[in-house]
DORO-330018 format. One line per 4 residues: number of its first residue (from 1); their letters; for each residue y, x, z of C-alpha. Coordinates in Angstrom, 2 decimals, decimal comma. Each point is the difference from the previous one (the first is absolute). Layout:
N
NUM> a> Y:X:Z  ...
REM end
This chain:
183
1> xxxx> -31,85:35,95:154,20  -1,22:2,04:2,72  2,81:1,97:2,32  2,85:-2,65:-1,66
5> xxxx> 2,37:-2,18:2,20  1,51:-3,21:-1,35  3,57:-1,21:1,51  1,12:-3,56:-1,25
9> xxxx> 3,54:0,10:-1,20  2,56:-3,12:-0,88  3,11:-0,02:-0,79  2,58:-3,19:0,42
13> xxxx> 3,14:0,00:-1,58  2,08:2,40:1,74  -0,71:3,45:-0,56  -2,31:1,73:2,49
17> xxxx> -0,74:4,08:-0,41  -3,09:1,67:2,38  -1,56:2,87:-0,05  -3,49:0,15:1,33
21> xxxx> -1,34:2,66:2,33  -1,86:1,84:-2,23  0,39:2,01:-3,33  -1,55:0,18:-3,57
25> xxxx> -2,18:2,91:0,37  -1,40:2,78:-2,69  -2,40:-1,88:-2,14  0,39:-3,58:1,55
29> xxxx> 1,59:-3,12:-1,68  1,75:-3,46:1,61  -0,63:-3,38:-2,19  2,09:-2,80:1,11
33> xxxx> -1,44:-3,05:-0,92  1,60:-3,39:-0,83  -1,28:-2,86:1,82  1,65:-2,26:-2,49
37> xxxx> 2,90:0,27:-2,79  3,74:0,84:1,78  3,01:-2,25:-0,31  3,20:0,32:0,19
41> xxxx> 2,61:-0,91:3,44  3,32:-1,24:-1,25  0,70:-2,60:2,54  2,55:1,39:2,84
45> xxxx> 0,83:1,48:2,23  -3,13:1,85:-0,86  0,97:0,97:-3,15  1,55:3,85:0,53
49> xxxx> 1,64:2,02:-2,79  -0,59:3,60:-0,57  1,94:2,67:1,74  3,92:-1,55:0,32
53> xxxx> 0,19:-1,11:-3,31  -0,29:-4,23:1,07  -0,39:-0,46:-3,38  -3,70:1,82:-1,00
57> xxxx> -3,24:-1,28:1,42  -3,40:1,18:-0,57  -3,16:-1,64:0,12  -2,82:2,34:0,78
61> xxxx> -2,80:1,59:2,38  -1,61:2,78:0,06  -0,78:3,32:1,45  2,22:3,30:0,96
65> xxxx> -1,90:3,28:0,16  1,94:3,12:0,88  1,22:2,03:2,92  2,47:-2,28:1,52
69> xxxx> 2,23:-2,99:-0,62  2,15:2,32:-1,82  -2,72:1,62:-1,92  -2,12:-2,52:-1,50
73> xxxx> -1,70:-1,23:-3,42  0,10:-3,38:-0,41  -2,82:-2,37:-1,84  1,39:-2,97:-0,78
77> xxxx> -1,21:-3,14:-0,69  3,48:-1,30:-1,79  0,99:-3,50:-1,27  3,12:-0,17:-2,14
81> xxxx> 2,56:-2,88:0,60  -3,22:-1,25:3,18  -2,72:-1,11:-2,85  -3,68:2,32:0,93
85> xxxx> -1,10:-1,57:-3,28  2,42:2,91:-1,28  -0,78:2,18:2,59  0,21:3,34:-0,77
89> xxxx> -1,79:3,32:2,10  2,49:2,86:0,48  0,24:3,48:1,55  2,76:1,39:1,15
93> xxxx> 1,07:3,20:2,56  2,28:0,29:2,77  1,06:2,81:0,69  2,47:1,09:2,76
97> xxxx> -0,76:4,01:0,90  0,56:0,74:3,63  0,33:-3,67:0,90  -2,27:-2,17:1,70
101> xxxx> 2,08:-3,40:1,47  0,65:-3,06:-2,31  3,79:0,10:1,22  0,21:3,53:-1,54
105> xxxx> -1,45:-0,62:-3,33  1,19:-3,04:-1,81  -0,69:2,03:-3,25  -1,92:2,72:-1,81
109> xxxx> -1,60:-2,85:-2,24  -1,13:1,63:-3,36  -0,82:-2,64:-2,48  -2,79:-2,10:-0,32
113> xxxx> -2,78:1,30:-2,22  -0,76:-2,28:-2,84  -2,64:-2,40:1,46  -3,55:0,44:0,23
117> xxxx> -0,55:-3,50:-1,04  1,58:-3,40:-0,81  -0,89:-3,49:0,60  -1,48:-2,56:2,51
121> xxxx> -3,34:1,29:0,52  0,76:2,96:2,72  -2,44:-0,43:3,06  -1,02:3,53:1,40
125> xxxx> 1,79:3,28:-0,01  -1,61:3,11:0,53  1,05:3,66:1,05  -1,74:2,82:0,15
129> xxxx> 0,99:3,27:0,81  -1,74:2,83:-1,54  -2,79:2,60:1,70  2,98:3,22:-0,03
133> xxxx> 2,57:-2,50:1,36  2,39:0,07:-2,46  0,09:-2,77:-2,17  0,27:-4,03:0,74
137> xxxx> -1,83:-2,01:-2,66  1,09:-3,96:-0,43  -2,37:-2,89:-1,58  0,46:-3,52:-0,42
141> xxxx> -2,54:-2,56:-0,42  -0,42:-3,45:-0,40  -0,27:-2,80:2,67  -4,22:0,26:-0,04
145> xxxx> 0,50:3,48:0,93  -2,27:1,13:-3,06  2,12:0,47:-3,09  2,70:2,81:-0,18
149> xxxx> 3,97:-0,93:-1,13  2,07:1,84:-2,19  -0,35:3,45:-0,11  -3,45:1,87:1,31
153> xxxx> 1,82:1,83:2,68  3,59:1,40:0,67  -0,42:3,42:1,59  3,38:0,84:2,11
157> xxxx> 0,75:4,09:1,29  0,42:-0,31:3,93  3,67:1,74:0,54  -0,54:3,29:1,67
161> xxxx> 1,95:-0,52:3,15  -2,42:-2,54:0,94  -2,69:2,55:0,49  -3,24:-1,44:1,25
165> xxxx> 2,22:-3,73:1,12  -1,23:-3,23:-1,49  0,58:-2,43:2,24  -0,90:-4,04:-1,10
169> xxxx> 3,10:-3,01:0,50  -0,24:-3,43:-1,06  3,38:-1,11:-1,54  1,03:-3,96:-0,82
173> xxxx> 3,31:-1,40:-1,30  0,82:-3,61:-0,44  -3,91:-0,90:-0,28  -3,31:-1,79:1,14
177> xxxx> -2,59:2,62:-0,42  -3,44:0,04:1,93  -2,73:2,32:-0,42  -2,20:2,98:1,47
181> xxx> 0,93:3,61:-0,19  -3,44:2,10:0,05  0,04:3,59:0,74
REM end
């Protein structure tokens, strides 16, 4: 892939957000790429809940694209109750108008999409956003890389108040994920 970088990622257990130094441009796509199949980190004190609630964790990893930490879309590579053989991959949007630190918004969560595809099989995700700028569009396909997952394609509106802002975070709760992100 000629003018592409590749960044390794990994994420271990606790959870680890970072936004790179670059953004998803007009017409340009990221694929992160599994290195092998995710498990779940229960063993503590690595093992963090979500938010304040002690009581809720979530096993994932995946990417946030958006303006800021408190203006993001999340792709989610999900497992329910820590099991990737039921791993689901989810979108869902932050958004927090007018704020841009984590400490001022703990909310703005609208609910999860209905997944793009279910199972054990997830190895590369794939983003693209289209030529005018405007749209995001999320795949899923199978550990070989070749063969799509669920649904062909899951095109997602970029909010307005982003305007031209796409910037690319990995995101990891309670996992072991390793891979390469390719944009």
């Amino acid at each position: 892939m000629p003018n592409r970088t590749s960044v390794p990622f990994a994420f271990a257990s606790q959870h680890r957000s970072e936004f790179l130094p670059v953004e998803l441009r007009r017409g340009k796509s990221i694929v992160a790429t599994l290195a092998q199949r995710p498990r779940a980190q229960k063993t503590p004190p690595e093992h963090l809940p979500v938010g304040s609630d002690p009581d809720v964790f979530r096993y994932q990893w995946g990417l946030g694209i958006g303006l800021d930490i408190c203006n993001l879309l999340y792709v989610m590579h999900r497992a329910p109750e820590g099991d990737f053989t039921n791993a689901v991959l989810e979108t869902q949007l932050k958004t927090n108008i007018g704020h841009t630190q984590s400490s001022e918004c703990s909310g703005g969560y609208e609910d999860s999409k209905p997944p793009l595809y279910e199972g054990g099989d997830l190895g590369v995700i794939v983003v693209e956003r289209n030529a005018d700028g405007s749209t995001l569009t999320i795949r899923g396909y199978d550990l070989t890389g070749e063969n799509p997952l669920g649904e062909p394609s899951l095109p997602i509106p970029l909010p307005e108040h982003w305007g031209n802002h796409c910037r690319i975070m990995f995101r990891g709760d309670n996992c072991l994920a390793l891979g390469v992100l390719t944009y």
